[in-house]
C-alpha positions in Angstrom: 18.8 -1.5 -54.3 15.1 -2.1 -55.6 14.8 -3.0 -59.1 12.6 0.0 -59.4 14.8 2.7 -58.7 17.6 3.1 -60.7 17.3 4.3 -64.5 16.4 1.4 -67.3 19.8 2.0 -68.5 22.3 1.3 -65.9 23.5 -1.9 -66.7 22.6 -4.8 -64.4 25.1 -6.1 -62.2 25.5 -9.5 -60.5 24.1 -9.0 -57.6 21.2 -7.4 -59.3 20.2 -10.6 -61.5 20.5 -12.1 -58.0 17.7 -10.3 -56.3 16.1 -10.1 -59.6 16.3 -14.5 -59.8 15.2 -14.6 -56.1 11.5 -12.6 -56.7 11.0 -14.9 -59.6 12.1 -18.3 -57.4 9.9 -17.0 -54.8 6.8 -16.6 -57.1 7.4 -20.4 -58.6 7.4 -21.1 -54.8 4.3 -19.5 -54.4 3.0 -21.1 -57.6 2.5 -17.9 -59.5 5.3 -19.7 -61.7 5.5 -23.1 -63.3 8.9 -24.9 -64.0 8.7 -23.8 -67.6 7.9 -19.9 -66.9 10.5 -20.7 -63.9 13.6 -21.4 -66.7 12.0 -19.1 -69.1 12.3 -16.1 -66.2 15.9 -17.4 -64.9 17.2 -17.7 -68.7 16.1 -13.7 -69.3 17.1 -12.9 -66.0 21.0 -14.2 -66.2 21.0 -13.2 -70.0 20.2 -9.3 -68.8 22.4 -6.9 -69.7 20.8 -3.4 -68.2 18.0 -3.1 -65.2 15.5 -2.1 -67.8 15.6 -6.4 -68.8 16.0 -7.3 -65.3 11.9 -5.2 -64.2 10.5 -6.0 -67.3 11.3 -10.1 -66.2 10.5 -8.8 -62.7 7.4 -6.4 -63.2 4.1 -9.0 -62.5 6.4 -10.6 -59.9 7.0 -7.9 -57.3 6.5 -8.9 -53.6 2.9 -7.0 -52.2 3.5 -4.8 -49.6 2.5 -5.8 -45.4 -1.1 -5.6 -45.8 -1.1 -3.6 -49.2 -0.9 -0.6 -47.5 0.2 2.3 -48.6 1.6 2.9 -44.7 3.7 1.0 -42.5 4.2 1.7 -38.7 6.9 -0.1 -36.8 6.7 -0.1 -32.7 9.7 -1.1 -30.8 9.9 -1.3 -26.6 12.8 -2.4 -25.7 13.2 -4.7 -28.1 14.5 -4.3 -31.8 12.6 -3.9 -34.9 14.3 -4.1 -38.7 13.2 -4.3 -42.0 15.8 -5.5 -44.9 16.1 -7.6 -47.5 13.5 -7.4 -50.3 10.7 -6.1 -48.8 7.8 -3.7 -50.0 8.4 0.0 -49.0 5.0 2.1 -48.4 4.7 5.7 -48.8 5.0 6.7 -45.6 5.8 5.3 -42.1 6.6 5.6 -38.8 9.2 4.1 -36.6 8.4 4.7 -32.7 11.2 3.4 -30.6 11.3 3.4 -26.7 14.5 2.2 -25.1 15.2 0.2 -28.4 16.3 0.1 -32.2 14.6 0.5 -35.3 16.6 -0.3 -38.8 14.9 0.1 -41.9 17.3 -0.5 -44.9 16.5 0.3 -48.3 19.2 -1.1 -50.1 17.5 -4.1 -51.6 13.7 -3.2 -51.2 11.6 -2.4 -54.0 10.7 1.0 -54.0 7.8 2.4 -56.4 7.5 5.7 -54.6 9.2 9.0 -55.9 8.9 10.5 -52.1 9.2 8.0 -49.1 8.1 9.9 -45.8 9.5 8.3 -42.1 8.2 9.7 -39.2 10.9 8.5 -36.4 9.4 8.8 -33.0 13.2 7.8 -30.9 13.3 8.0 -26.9 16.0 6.8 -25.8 16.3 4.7 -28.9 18.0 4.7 -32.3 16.4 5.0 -35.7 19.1 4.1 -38.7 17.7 4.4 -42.1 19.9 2.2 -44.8 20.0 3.8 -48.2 21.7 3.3 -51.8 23.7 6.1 -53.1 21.5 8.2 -55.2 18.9 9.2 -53.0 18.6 12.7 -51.8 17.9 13.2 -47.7 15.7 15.8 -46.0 16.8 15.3 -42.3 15.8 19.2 -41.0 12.7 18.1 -39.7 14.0 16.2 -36.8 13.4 17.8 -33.0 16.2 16.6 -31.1 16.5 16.9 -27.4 19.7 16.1 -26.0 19.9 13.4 -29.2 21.5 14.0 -32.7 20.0 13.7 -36.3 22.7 13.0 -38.8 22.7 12.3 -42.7 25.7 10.9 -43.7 24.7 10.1 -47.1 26.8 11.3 -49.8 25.6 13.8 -52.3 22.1 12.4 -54.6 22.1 12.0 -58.2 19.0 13.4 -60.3 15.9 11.7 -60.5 17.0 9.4 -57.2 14.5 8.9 -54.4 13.8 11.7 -52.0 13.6 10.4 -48.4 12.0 13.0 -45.8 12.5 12.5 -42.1 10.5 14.1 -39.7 10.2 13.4 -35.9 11.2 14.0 -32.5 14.5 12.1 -30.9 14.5 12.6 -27.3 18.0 11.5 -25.6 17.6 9.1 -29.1 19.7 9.3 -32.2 18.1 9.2 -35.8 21.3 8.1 -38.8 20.6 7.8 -42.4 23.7 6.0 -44.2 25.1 3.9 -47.1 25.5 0.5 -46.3 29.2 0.4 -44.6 31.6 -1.2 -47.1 32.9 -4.9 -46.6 36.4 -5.5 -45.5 38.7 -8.1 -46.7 39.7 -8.9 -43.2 36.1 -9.1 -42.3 34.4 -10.3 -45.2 30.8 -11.5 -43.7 30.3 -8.1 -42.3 28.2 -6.0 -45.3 26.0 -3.4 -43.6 
């Protein structure tokens, strides 16, 4: 989940002070950061109680987007084409997907958008959208021909992102989920 998204006070959990103390490593990497402002950042960081702490530590530190564009379009041929981990999402994008598979997973991206718009364009393909609970899903503007459009996201919260699909699926399949839950017997599988 983005440290943008949720409201400043939900209280920050481990694994948000760990994405939170991986943008600010990155940016002493970079050398936006020297080692003092590096154990400054990591001190408030660890010491954060709520998410509010954890984008205020974050906010001049945020990863630019691909291009700092405001639109994204992914193009798969039988191949594969993902986007996870802590990346930028634009406005709007489009996944087109020929005989291949296109995952774009919003758990831990930062998100500054209200409305995110995906265009999936799926023949013979799939198109899985990863989100965090919260988020509200408009799926009805999906053609499907001989394919399926599900949302199997469970019911939003207020003031959570809106994610609007539109598209065409031919002989395709277009998911949105939550990431799947981790198994003891199975422990490295997460999403």
């Amino acid at each position: 989940m983005s440290l943008e998204q949720p409201p400043p006070g939900h209280r920050a959990s481990d694994n948000d002070r760990e994405r939170a103390a991986a943008v600010v490593q990155e940016a002493h990497t970079d050398g936006r950061l020297d080692f003092e402002e590096l154990d400054e950042r990591l001190t408030q960081i660890y010491t954060a109680k709520t998410q509010l702490e954890l984008r205020n530590a974050t906010a001049d530190l945020m990863p630019v987007a691909h291009g700092g564009s405001q639109e994204l379009t992914l193009r798969a041929r039988h191949s594969a084409q993902k986007r996870e981990g802590a990346w930028v999402v634009p406005e709007r994008m489009t996944a087109i997907a020929e005989h291949s598979s296109v995952k774009l997973d919003f758990t831990d991206a930062v998100v500054h958008w209200a409305d995110i718009h995906v265009d999936a364009q799926a023949i013979h393909s799939s198109v899985v959208m990863v989100i965090p609970e919260g988020w509200s899903v408009d799926i009805d503007q999906v053609e499907s021909n001989h394919s399926s459009a599900k949302n199997k996201a469970v019911a939003p919260r207020p003031g959570g992102v809106r994610l609007h699909v539109t598209g065409k699926a031919h002989h395709a399949s277009v998911v949105v989920r939550h990431p799947r839950k981790r198994h003891w017997w199975w422990p490295w599988y997460t999403k």
